[in-house]
N, C-alpha and C positions, 0 to 999 in steps of 0.2 A: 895208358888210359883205356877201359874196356868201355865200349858202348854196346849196352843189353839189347836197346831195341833191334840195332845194326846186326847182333850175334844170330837175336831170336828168328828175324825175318829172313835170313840167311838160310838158316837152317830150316825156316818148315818153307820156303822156296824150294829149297835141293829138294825136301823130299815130295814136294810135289811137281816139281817140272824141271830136276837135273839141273844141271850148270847155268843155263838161261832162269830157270825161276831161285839160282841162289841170289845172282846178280840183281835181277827185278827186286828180291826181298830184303837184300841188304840196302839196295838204294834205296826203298821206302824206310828200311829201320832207323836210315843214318838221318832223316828227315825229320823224324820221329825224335829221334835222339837230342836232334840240335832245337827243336822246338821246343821242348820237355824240358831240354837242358838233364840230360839224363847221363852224371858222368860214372857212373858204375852201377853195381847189382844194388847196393845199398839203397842211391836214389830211386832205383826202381821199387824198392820194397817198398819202399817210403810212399810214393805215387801210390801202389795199391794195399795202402794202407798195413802194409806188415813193417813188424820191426825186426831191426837188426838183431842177432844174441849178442848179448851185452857181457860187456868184457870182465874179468874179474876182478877188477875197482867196481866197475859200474855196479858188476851185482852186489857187490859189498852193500854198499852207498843206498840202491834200489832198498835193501833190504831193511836198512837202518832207517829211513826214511817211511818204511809201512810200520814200524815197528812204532816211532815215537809217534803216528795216525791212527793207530790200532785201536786207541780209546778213544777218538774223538779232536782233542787237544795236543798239537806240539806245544812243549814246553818249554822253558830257556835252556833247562839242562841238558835236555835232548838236543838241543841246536850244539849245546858245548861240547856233547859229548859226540856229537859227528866231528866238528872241529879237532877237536883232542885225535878221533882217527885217522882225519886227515894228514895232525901233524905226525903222528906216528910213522906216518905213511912214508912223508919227508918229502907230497906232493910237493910239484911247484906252482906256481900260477896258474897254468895252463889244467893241470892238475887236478887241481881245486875246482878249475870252473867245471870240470866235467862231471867230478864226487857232487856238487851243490847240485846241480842237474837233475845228479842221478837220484839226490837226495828228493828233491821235488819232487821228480816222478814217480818215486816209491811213496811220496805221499798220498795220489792217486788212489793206488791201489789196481792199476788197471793192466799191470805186467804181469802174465802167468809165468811164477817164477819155478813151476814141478821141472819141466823138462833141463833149464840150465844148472837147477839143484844135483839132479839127477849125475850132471855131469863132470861134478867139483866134489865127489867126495874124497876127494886126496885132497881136500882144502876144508874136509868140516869142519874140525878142530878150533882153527881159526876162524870161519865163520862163524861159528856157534858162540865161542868167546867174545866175539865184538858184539855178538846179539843178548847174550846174557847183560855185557857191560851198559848197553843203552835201556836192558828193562831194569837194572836196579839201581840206576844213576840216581832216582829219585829215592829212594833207601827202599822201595817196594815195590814187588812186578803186579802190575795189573791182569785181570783175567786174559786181558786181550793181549797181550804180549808173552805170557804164558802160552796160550793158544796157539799163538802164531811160531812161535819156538818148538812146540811138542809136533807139528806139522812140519816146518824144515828139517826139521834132525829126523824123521822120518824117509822124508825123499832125502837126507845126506848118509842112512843107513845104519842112524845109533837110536837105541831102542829107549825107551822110556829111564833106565837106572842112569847109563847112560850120563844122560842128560841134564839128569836132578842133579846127579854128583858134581859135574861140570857148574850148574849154576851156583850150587852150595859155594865155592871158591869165591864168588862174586858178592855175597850176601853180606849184609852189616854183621859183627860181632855181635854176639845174645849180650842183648841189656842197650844197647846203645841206640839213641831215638836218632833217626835222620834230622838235621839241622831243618829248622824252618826255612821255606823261602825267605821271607821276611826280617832272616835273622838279624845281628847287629853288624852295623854297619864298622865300628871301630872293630868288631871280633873278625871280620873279613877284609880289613885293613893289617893289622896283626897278620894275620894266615899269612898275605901275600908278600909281608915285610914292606909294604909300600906307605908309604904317609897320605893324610886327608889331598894336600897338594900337589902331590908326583906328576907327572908328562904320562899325558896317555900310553906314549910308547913304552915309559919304564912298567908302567902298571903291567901293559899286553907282555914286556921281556920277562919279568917276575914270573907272571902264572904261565908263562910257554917252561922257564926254566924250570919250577917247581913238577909243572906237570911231568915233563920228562926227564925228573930225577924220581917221581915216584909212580910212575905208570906199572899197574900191575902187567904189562904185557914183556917187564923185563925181568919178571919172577915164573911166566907161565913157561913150562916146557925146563926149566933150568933145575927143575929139582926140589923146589921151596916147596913149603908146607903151605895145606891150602891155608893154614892161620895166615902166614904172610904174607898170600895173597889177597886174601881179606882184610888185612889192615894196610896195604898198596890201595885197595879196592876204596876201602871207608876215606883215606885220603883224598885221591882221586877225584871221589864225591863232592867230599868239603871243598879242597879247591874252584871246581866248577861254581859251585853256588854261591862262595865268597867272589866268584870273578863276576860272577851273573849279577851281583847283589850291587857290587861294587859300579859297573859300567849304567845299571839302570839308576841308581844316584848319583850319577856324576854325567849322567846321558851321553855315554859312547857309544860309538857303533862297533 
């Protein structure tokens, strides 16, 4: 266990009065320390208001989280479509509660995320994808999700062409309208193969199963045409909002 204040005082004791002011300055730090309740650098940052750099779940999570904020409204599908990353993820409980967190906090808006971008561009690829999948979840990227994608792929070092090509994989097939929120309730019964009176949990087992049989993140990098990733992607979609459609008329959580 490290105690910062113990380190700090320690050290500007030596340098100002040698072995005697290290001593003096570590027994105020250690003071300091158990007062505070100060059990590492972390807590410290925390006390003076900095934050830790956030892991690379968290920035994931952080990210998706400003993203489905960027207009104003989270929406359900934005909530599904973090869930959907999480399971990709294969988090486990502990997991999740940190992604949800991080999810909130990115809703803020109040994490300057240049300098950690900066530092994960051996990880754009996948960043970028999960940030395409949560602005066309709803079958159309808003200006602000837009925006906020043509700025990370910038601090991640991919230029505008780039980018657009990467999101084109993500886009609905030409002709095809995005499902209403509102859609039918029996057509998002259908989707999930599940009946008007299924158990919650067959319902949640369906669309986990579903989802990760058709998750376009197991067509990305393998080779497939982005057609295929586009109709993974258009899937994907419809699942989400028949599960979203389904659990608010039948009021699950």
């Amino acid at each position: 266990m490290l105690w910062p204040a113990t380190m700090l005082g320690a050290a500007a004791g030596l340098a100002l009065a040698s072995i005697p002011g290290a001593l003096l300055g570590g027994l105020l730090g250690q003071v300091l320390d158990r007062r505070l309740r100060l059990h590492g650098w972390d807590n410290l940052r925390e006390r003076l208001g900095w934050r830790a750099a956030p892991t690379d779940d968290d920035l994931l999570f952080l990210m998706l989280g400003r993203m489905a904020k960027s207009n104003g409204r989270v929406l359900q599908s934005h909530i599904q479509q973090a869930r959907s990353e999480m399971q990709r993820l294969a988090f486990d409980e502990a997991g999740r509660r940190r992604a949800i967190e991080a999810f909130s906090r990115g809703k803020t808006g109040r994490d300057n995320l240049r300098a950690p971008l900066q530092r994960q561009r051996e990880r754009a690829d996948t960043l970028l994808r999960a940030c395409w999948r949560m602005a066309w979840v709803d079958g159309q990227v808003a200006p602000g999700e837009h925006e906020l994608i043509r700025l990370w792929g910038k601090w991640l070092g991919w230029d505008t062409a780039q980018l657009e090509k990467l999101g084109e994989e993500y886009a609905p097939r030409r002709g095809q309208q995005p499902a209403p929120a509102g859609g039918s309730y029996q057509e998002a019964l259908r989707l999930l193969g599940v009946a008007a009176d299924s158990e919650p949990e067959q319902i949640k087992r369906a669309y986990r199963r579903l989802l990760s049989r058709h998750h376009p993140d197991k067509l990305a990098g393998s080779g497939a045409s982005p057609e295929r990733i586009r109709e993974a992607t258009d899937t994907t979609r419809q699942l989400h909002q028949a599960y979203a459609l389904i659990r608010q008329r039948r009021g699950l959580r």
